[in-house]
MIRO-835334 format. One line per 8 residues: number of its first residue (from 1); their letters; for each residue x negated, y, z negated of N, C-alpha, C, O, CB. Coordinates in nm, 4 decimals, padded with zeros to 6 digits. Atoms other than C-alpha are relative to their C-alpha. Glycine has a CB too. Example, Ala and Ser with C-alpha at 12.3 -4.5 7.8 and 13.67 -1.06 7.14 Angstrom:
1	as	-00.0890,-00.1190,00.0000,-01.2300,-00.4500,-00.7800,-00.0900,00.1200,00.0000,-00.1936,00.1181,-00.0665,00.0992,00.0027,-00.1246; 00.0820,-00.1190,00.0060,-01.3670,-00.1060,-00.7140,00.0770,00.1090,-00.0730,00.0261,00.2198,-00.0899,-00.0414,00.0462,00.1415;
END
This chain:
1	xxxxxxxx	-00.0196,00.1087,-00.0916,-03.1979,-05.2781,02.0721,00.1289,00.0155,00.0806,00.1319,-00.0372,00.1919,00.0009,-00.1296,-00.0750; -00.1270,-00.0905,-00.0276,-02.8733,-05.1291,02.1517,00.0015,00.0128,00.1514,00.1011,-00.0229,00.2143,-00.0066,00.1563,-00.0748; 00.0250,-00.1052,-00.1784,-03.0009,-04.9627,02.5402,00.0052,-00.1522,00.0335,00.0967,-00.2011,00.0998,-00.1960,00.1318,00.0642; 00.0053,00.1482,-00.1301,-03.1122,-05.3392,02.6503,00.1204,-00.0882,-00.0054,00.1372,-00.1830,00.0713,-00.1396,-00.1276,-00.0298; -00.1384,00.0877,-00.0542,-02.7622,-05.4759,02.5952,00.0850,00.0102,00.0832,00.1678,-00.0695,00.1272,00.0784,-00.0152,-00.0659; -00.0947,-00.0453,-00.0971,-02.6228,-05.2380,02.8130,-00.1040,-00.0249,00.1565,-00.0736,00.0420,00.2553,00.0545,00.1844,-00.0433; 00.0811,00.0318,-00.1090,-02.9178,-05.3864,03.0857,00.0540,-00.1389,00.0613,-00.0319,-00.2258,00.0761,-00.1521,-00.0062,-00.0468; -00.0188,00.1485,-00.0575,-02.7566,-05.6945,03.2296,-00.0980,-00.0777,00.0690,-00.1326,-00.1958,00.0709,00.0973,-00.0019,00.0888;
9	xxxxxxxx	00.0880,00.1142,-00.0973,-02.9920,-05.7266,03.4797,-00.1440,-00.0361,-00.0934,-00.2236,-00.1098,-00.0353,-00.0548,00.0842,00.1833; 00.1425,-00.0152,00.0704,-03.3060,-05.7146,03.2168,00.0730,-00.0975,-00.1489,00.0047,-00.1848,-00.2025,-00.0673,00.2149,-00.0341; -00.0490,00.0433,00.1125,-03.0786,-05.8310,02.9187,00.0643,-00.1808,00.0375,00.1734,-00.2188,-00.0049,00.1212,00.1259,-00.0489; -00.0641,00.1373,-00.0318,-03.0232,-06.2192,03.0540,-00.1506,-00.0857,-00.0193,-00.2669,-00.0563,00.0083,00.0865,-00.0111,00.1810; 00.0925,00.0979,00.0191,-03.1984,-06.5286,02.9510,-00.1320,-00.0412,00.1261,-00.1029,-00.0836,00.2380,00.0952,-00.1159,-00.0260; 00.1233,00.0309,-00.0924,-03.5643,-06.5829,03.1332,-00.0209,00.1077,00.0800,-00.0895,00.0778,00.1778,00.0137,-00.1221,00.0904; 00.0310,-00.0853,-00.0212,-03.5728,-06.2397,03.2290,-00.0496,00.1484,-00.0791,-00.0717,00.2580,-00.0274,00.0670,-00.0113,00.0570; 00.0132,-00.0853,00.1187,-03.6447,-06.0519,02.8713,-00.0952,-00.0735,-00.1084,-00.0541,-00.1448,-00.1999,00.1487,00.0305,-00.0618;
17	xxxxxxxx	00.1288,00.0504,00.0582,-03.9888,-06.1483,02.7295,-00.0573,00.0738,-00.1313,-00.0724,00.1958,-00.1236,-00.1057,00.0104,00.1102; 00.0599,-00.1026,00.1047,-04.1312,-06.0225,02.4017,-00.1310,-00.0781,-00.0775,-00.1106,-00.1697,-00.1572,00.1307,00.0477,-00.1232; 00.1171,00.0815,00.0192,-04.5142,-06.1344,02.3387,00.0150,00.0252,-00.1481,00.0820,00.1037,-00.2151,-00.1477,00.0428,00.0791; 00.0267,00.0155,00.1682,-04.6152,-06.2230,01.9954,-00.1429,-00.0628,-00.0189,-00.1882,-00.1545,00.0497,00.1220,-00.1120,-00.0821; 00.1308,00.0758,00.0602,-04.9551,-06.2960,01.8090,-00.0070,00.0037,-00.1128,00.0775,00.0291,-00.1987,-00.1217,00.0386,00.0326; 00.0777,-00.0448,00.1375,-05.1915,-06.2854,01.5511,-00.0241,00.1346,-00.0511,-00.0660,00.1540,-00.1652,-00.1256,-00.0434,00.0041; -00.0021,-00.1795,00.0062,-05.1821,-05.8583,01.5948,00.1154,-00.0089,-00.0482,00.1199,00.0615,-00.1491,-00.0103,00.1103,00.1434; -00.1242,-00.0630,00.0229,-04.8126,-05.8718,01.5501,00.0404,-00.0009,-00.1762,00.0099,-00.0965,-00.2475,00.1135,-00.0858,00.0977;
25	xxxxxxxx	-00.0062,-00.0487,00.1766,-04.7151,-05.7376,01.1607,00.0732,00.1084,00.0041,00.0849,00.2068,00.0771,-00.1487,00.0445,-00.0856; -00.1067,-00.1193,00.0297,-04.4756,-05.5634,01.0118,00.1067,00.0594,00.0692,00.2024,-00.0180,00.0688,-00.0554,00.0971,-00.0171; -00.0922,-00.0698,-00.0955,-04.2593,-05.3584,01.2194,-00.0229,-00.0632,00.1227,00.0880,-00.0794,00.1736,-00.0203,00.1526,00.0126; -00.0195,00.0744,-00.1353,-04.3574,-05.5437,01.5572,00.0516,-00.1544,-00.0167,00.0874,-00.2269,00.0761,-00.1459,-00.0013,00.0811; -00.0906,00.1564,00.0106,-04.2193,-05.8904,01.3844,00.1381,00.0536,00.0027,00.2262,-00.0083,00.0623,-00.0240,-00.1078,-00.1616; -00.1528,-00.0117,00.0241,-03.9041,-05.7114,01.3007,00.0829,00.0104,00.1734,00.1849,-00.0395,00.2210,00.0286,00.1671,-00.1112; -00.0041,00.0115,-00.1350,-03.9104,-05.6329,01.6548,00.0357,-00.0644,00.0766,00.1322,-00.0434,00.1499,-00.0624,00.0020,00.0344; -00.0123,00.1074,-00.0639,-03.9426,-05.9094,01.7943,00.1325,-00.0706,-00.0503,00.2162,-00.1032,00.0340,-00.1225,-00.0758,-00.0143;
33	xxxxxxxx	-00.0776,00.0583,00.0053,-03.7113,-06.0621,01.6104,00.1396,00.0143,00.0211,00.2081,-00.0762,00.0688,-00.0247,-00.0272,-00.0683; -00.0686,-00.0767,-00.0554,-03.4387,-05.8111,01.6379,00.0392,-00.0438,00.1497,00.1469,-00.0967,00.1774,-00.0633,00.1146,-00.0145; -00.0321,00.0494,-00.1018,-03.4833,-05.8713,01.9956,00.0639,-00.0938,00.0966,00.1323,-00.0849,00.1986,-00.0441,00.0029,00.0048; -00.0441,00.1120,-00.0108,-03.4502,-06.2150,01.9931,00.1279,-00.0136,-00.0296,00.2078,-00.0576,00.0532,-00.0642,-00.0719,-00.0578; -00.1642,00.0894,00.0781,-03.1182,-06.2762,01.7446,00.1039,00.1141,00.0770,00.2156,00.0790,00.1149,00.0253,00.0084,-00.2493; -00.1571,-00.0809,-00.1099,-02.9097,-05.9342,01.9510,-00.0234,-00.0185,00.1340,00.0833,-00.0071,00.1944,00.0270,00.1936,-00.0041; 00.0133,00.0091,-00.0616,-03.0828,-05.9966,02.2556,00.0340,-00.0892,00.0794,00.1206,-00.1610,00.0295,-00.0539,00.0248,-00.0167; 00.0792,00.1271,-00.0356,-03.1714,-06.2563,02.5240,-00.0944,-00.0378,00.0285,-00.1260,-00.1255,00.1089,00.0194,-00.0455,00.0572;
41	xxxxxxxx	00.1621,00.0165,-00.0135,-03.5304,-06.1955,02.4496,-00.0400,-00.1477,00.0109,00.0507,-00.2208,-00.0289,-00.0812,00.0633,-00.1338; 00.0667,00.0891,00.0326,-03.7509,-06.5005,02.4720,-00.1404,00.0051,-00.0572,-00.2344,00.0327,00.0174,00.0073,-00.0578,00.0874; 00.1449,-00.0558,00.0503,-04.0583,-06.4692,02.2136,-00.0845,-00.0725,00.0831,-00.0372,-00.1683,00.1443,-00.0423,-00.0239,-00.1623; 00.1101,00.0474,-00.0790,-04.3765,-06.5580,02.3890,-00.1211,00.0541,-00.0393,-00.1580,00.1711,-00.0492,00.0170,00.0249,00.1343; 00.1159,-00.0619,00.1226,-04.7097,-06.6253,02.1914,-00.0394,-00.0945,-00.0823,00.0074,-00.2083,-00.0777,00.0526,00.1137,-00.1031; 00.0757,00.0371,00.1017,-04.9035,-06.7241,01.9342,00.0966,00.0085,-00.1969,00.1891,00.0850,-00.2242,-00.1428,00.1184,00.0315; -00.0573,-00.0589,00.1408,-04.7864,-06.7152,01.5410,-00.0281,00.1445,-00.0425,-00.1377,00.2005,-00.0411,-00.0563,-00.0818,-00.1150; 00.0955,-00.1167,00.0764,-04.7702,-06.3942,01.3772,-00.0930,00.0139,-00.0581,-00.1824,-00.0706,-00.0597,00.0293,00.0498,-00.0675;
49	xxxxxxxx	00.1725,-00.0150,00.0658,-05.0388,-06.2816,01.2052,00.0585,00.0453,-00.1527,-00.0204,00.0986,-00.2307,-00.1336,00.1599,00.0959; -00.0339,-00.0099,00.1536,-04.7895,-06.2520,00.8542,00.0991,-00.0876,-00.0169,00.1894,-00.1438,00.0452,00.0451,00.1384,-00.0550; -00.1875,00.1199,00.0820,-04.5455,-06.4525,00.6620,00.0965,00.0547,00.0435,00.0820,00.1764,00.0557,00.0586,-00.0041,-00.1973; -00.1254,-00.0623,-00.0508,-04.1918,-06.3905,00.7969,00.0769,00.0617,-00.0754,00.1679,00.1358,-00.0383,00.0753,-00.0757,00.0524; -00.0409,-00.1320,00.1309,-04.1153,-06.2318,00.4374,-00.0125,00.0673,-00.0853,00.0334,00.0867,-00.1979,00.0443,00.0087,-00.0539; 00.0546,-00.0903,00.0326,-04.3033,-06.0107,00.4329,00.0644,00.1729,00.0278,00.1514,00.1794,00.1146,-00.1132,-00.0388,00.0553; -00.0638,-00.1296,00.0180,-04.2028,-05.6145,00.3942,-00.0560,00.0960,00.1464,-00.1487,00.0639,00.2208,-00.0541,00.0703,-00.1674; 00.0683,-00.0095,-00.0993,-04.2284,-05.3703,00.6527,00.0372,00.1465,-00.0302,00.1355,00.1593,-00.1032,00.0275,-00.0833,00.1332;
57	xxxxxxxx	-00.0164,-00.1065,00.0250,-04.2508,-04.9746,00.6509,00.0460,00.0459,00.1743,-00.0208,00.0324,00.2768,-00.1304,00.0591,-00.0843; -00.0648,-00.0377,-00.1195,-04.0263,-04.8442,00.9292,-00.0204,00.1166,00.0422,-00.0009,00.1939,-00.0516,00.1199,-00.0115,-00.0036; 00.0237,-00.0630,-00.0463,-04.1117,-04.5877,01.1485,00.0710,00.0237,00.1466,-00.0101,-00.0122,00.2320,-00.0992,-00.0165,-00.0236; -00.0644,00.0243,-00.1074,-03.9058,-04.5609,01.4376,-00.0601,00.1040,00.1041,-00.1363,00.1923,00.0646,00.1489,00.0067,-00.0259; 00.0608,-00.0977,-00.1243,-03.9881,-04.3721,01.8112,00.0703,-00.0347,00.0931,00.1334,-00.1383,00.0722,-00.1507,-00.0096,00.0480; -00.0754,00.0196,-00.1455,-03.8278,-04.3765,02.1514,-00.1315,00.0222,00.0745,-00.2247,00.0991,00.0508,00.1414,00.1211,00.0476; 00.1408,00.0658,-00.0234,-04.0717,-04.5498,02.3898,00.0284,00.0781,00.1346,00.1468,00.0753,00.1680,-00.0331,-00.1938,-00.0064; -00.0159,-00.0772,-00.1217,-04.1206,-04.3192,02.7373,-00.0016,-00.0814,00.0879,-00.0518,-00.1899,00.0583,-00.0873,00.0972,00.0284;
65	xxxxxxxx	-00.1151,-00.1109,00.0016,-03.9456,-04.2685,02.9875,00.1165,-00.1311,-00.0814,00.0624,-00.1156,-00.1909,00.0562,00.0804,00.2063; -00.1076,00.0544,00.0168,-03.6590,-04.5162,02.8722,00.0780,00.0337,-00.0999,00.1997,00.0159,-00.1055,-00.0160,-00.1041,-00.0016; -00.0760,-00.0516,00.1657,-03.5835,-04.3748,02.5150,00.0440,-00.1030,-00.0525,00.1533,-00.0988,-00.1090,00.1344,00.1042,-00.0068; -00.0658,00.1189,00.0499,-03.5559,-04.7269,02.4190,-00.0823,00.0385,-00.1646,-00.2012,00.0707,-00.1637,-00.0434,-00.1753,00.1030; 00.0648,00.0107,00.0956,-03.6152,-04.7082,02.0098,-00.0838,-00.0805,-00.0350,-00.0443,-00.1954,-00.0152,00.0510,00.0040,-00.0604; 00.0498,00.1378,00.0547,-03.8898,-04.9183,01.8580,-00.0815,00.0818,-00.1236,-00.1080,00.1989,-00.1508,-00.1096,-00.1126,00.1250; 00.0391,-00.0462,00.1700,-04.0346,-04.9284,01.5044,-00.1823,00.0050,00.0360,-00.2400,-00.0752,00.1095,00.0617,-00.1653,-00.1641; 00.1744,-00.0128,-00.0175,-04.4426,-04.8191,01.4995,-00.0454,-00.1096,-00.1442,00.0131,-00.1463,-00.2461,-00.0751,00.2177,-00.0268;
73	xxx	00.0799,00.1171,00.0792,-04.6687,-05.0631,01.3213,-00.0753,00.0656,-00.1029,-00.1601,00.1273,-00.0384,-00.1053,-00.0888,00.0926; 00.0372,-00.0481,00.1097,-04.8019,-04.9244,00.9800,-00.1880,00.0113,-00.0063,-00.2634,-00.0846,00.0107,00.0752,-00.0976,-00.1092; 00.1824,00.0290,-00.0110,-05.2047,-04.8329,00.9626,-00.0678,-00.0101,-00.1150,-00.1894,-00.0294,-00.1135,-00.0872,00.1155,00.0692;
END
């Protein structure tokens, strides 16, 4: 989460969106949430689709082109 703090223009309130549903689990809650508490994401969505403490198997990747890290979702 690190790259989008150094984004001012992308890293400011009502301009940094991160959807959420009933798909999202595991590594895309941590995500999200991550986003939210260093960010100035705003979640946008539905409830997850798991309890909030629940475990999550981390997988990390840099997302093209930006090389922003994010964690892959477990299959």
């Amino acid at each position: 989460m690190e790259p989008l703090r150094k984004l001012p223009e992308v890293n400011a309130r009502g301009h940094l969106f991160v959807l959420i549903g009933t798909d999202t689990f595991s590594a895309g809650t941590y995500n999200a949430a991550q986003s939210h508490s260093h960010n100035a994401a705003v979640l946008v969505g539905e409830t997850i689709g798991e309890r909030p403490n629940s475990c999550q198997e981390a997988d990390q990747f840099l997302l093209p082109p930006s090389r922003i890290p994010a964690l892959r979702r477990p299959r």
